[in-house]
N, C-alpha and C positions, 0 to 999 in steps of 0.2 A: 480468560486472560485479559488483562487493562496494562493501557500504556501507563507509561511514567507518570502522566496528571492525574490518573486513577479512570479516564471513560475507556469504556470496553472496548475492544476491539473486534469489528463488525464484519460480514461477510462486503465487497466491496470500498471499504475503506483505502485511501487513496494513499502511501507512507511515502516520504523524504529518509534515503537510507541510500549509504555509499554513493554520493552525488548521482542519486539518478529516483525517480518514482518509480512504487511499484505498487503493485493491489492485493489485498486479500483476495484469496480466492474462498473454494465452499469446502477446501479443507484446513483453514486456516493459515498456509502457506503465504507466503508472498512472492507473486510473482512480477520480473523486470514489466514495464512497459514500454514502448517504441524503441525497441530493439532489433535486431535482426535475428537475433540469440534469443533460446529459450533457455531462462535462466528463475528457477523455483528453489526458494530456499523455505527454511522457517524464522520466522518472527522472534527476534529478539528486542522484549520492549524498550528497552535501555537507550538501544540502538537508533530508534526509527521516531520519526514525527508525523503526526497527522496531518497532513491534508486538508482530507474532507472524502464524501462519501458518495461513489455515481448515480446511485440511488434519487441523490438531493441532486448533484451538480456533474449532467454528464461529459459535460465539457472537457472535465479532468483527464479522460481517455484519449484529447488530442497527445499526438508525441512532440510538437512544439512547442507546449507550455510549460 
């Protein structure tokens, strides 16, 4: 599966969707981050923007930013 620019969508990848970040997980899902709520949906690429990847930048897993 590839987002809208056409790069792939990666385990860990970082998405802008429904005003809040969320992360690939290792079933492809996306799940909310700094929540209190566990909330896993799936990917819809139309939907979501890139980020970035914790892999490269683990920074992205604060819930402040």
């Amino acid at each position: 599966m590839n987002y809208r620019n056409g790069r792939r969508i990666n385990v860990g990848d970082i998405l802008w969707a429904k005003n809040a970040r969320w992360i690939v997980t290792d079933n492809y899902q996306m799940r909310l981050i700094g929540k209190e709520m566990e909330l896993t949906q799936m990917i819809l690429p139309a939907f979501v923007e890139y980020v970035g990847n914790i892999h490269d930048n683990p920074e992205l897993l604060e819930a402040d930013k």
